[in-house]
N, C-alpha and C positions, 0 to 999 in steps of 0.2 A: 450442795452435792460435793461427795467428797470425789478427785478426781486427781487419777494419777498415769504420767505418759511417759515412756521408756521408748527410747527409738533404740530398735536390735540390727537395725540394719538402713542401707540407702532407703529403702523404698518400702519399710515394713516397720512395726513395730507395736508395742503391747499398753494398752489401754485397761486400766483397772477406775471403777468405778461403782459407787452405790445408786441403788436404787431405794428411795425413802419410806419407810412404814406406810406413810398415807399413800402412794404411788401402789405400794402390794397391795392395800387396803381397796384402793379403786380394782384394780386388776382383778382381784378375787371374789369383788360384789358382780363384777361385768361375768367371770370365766364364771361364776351360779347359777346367774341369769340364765345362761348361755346352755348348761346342764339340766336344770332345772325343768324344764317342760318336758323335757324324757323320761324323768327320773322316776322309779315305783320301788316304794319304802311299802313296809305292812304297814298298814294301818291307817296308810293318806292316799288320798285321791293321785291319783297322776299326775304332776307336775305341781300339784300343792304342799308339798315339804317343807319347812321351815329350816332354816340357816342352822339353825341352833341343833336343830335333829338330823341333818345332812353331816354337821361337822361331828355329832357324836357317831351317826353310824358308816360313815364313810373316812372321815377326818379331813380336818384343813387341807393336808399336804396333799391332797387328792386333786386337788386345782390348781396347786403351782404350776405344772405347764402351762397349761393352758393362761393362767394370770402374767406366766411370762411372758408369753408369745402376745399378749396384748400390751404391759408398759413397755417391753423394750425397745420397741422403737422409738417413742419419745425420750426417752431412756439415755438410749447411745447418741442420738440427736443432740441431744444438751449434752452430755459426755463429751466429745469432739467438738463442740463450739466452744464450751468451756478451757477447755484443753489446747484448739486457738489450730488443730491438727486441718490440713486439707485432706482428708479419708474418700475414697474411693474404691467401690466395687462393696461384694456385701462381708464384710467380718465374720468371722469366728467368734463366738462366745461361747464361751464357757462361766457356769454357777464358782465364784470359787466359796461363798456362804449362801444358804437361804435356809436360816432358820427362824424358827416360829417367834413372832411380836419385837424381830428384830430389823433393820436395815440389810436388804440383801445386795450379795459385791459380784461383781462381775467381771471378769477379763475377759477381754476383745481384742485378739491375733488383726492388723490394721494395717490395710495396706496406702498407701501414701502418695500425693504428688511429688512428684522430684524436685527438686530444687532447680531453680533457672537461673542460670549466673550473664546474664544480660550481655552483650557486646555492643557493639557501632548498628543502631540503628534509624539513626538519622544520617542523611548525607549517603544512603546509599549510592553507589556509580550502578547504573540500570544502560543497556543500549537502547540509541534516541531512537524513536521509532519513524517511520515514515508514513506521514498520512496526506502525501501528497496521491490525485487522483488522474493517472494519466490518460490521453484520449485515445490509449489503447483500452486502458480497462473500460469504456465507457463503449466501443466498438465490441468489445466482449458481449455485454451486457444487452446488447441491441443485437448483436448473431444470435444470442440465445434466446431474446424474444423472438425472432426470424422462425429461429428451431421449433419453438411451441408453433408456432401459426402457419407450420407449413403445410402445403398438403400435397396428399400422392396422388399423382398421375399416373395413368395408364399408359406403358411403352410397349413398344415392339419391339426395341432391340434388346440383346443381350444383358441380361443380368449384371449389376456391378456390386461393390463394397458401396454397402449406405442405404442403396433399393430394398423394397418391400415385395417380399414373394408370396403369395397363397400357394400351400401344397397339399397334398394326399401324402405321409407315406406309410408304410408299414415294418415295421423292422422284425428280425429274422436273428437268432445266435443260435449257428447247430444245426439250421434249419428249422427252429421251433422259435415260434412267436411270446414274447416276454409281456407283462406287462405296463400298462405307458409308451408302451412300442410302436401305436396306431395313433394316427388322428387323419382328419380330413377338413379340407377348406382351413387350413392352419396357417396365419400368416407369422410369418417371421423376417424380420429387419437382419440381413445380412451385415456380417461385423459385431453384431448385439454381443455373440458369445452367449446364447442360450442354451443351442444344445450341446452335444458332446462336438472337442474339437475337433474341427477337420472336415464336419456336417457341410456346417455353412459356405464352405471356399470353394466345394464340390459343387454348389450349386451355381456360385457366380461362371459370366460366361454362353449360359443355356437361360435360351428363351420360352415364352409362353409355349404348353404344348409336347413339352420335352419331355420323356422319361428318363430319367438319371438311376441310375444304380450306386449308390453312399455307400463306402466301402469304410466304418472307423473302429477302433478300439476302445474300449471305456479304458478310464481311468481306471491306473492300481487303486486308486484310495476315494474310490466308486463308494455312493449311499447305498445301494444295491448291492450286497456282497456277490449273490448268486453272476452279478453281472460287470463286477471290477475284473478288467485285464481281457475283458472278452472280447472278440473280434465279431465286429455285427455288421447288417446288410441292410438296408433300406433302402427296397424297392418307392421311390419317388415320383409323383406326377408332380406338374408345375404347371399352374392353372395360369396366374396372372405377374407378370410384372410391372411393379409401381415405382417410379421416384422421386423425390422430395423435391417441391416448387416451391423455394422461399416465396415469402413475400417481398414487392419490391421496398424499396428503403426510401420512403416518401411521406409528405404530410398526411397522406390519407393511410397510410402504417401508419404512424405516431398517434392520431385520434382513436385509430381501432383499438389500439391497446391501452390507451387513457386519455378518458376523455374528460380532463383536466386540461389538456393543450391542444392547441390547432395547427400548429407545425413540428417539425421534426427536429429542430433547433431547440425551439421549449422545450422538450424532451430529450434530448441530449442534456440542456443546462439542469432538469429535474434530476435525472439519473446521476450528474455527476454529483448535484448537492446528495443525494441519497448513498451513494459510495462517501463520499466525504466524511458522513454522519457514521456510517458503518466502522471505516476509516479510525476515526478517532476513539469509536466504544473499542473497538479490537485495539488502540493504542493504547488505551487507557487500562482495560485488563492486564496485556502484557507486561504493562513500566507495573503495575500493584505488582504483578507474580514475583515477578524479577528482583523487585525492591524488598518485598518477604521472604524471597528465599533468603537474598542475601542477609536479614535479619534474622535469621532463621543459623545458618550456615557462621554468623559469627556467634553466636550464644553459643553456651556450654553444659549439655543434659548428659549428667553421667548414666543414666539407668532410668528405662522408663517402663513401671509396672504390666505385668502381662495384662492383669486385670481390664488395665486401660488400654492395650492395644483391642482385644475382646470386644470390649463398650462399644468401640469405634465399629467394627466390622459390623456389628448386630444392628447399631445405627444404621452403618450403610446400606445392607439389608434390608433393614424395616421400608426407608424411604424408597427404597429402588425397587419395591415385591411392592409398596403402597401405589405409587405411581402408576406401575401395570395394574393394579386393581382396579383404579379408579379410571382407566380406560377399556374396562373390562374382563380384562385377564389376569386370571387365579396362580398363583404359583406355579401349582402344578398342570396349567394347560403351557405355562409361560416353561418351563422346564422341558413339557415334550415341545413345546414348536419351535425349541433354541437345542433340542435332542441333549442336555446339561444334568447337571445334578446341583442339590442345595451344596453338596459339600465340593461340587467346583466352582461355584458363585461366592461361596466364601472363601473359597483359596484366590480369584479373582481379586475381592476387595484386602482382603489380608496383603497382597503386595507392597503398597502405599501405605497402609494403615501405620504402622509408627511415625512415617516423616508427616502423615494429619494429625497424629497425636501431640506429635513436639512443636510442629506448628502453630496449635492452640497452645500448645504452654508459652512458648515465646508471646502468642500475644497476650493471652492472660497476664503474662510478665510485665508487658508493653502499658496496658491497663493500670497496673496496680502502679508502677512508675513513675507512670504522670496524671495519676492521679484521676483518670476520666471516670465522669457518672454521667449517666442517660439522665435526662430529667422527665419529672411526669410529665410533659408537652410532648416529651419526644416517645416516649410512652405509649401516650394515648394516639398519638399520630401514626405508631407502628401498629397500633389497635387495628386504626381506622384503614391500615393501607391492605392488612390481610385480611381482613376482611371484605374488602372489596375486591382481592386478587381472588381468595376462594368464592366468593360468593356467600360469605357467611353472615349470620349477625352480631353486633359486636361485642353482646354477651357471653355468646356461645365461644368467642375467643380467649374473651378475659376468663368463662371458664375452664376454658383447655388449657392457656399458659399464665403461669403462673408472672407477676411481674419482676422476680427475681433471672426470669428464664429470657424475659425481655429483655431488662435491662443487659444482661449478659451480654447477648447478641447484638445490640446496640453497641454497648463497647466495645467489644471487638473490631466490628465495624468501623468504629471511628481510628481503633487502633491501627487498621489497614490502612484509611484514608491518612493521619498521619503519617506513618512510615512512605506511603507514596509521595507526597507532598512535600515531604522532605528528598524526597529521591534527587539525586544529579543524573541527568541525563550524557552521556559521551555516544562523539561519536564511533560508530562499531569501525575497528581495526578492519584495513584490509588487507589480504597475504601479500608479504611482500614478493616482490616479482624478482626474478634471480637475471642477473648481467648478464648479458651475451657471453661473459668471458667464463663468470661460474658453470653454468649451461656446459659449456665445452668443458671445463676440468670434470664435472659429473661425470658427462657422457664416457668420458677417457676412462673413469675408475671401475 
């Protein structure tokens, strides 16, 4: 294959290539085949024509598209391997020969990875993290199981911030009832911030039995247009007041909520090994991010193809509109129940999208460097690990990704794990604190 490459620019450049007589020759028996069962010639059956009387009464050149649009893609494939080019996104081609019993040429307008000029990515300085777990956070974590296990009592006295109401009301703008305006037996947790502000604070105060008159405004930037900025009345009964009776903080708490332990000592010790563990995967992300960025932030990418920022978004997209499928929801139910549009979900991912563009470059960078390759063990063990994460079988993976698609991801991966690993931890600076004496000269100026 004869193959020739011209870089016109950073991130672009022109690709001239043949494609071989026996390659047009396959393309042309394929784009007949393909014709052929339509085809009605006088004198033959429908779809029984012979080659020989296709090309006298139609002629050869009558299939060159179609014979193109089937080698070229193996075509430009080997084009760009040959040529040694990283190509990205789909080319321009253009015929610049295709004439008959001859080798046809082809130039392809090609857009290109940027060149990554590598900086310090060993030894990065990351701040140390802390994953010490103290027995406030462990005191947290026991209020908030309290929180889930508590339960409402029935008071008599007055309403507070935190208590549970059951009401009736009705509301009123104008004198004319809107709707969503009505409920009845409606309980609502005072402080929640459920309904409009103002609601709720009206009611602390007044006990079982009380009729309240709620006197609020909606919001300017109200869902309801008819009802943004409106001054409304709801008429209120107040049936029951409830308030929250933790449970007490005892062995027989600690069993009810696991019963793995018989004291509430074990459970403490369980809880803090559990933060610990937490602890350290959020330390462990952190020093990666930190230690990539900074490998990221000393490399040097002059220009990085629109095409590829593009890839990126549609990717993000695809995954992020998959994932809602796969829990039921269609774009466009997911569209109206977030009230969005596709083209603000991709102005969304578009934000980020170059600095995960250069990011992958850098580690692709990081990869070719030092040299890393996934091996088939590690391979077939990423086989095994998605497919047991989706639930699939582990045919159905191998033939969804390719092991080129693996291994990529593989090293990547290890390219992070390296860059972390080589990370220096310091500790994070703190503001220095200014002299009694500085203090005073400020104040003075």
């Amino acid at each position: 294959m004869s193959v020739k490459w011209n870089k016109t620019a950073e991130t672009t450049g022109e690709l001239t290539f043949d494609i071989s007589q026996a390659e047009v020759k396959q393309g042309l028996d394929q784009a007949f085949k393909r014709v052929k069962s339509n085809l009605r010639v006088p004198g033959f059956r429908k779809g029984h024509v012979s080659r020989v009387i296709f090309d006298q009464y139609y002629g050869e050149e009558s299939l060159y598209e179609d014979a193109l649009n089937i080698v070229l893609p193996s075509a430009y494939s080997a084009a760009i391997k040959e040529a040694g080019i990283a190509a990205v996104g789909q080319p321009q081609v253009l015929p610049v020969t295709m004439e008959k019993g001859k080798d046809w040429t082809m130039k392809a307008t090609v857009s290109i990875e940027p060149e990554v000029k590598l900086g310090d990515y060993k030894g990065i300085e990351v701040p140390k993290q802390n994953t010490r777990v103290y027995a406030k956070d462990v005191d947290a974590e026991l209020e908030q199981d309290r929180e889930k296990n508590a339960e409402l009592v029935l008071k008599k006295a007055a309403a507070v911030k935190g208590d549970t109401v059951t009401i009736d009301y009705k509301g009123t703008v104008d004198g004319k009832a809107f709707d969503g305006g009505s409920a009845e037996d409606y309980a609502l947790e005072l402080g929640s911030n459920t309904f409009i502000p103002g609601f709720e604070d009206q009611l602390i105060g007044h006990k079982a039995g009380d009729d309240i008159d709620v006197l609020v405004t909606f919001p300017a930037d109200y869902g309801a247009k008819d009802l943004a900025g409106k001054e409304a009345h709801f008429a209120t009964k107040l049936h029951e007041v409830k308030s929250k009776q933790l449970p007490k903080l005892d062995d027989e708490f600690a069993k009810d909520i696991d019963d793995s332990v018989e004291t509430l000592d074990e459970l403490k010790e369980k809880i803090k090994k559990d933060l610990k563990a937490k602890k350290e995967e959020a330390a462990k992300d952190a020093l990666e991010q930190a230690a990539i960025e900074g490998a990221v932030a000393n490399a040097e990418i002059n220009e990085i193809p629109d095409v590829m920022i593009q890839e990126d978004v549609n990717t993000q997209m695809n995954q992020y509109l998959g994932n809602m499928q796969r829990q039921g929801i269609s774009p466009e139910t997911y569209y109206k129940l977030t009230n969005t549009t596709e083209d603000q979900l991709r102005a969304q991912f578009s934000q980020d999208a170059a600095e995960r563009v250069k990011t992958n470059l850098v580690l692709e960078a990081i990869v070719k460097q030092e040299k890393i390759k996934a091996s088939k063990e590690e391979i077939d063990s990423e086989i095994k690990n998605l497919a047991s994460e989706y639930n699939m079988d582990e045919k159905t993976v191998r033939s969804t990704l390719s092991d080129d698609m693996l291994e990529h991801d593989i090293n990547v991966r290890k390219a992070v794990e390296l860059v972390a690993d080589n990370a220096k931890q310091v500790a994070k600076s703190k503001p220095k604190t200014k002299s009694k004496e500085e203090t005073e000269k400020a104040d003075q100026k």
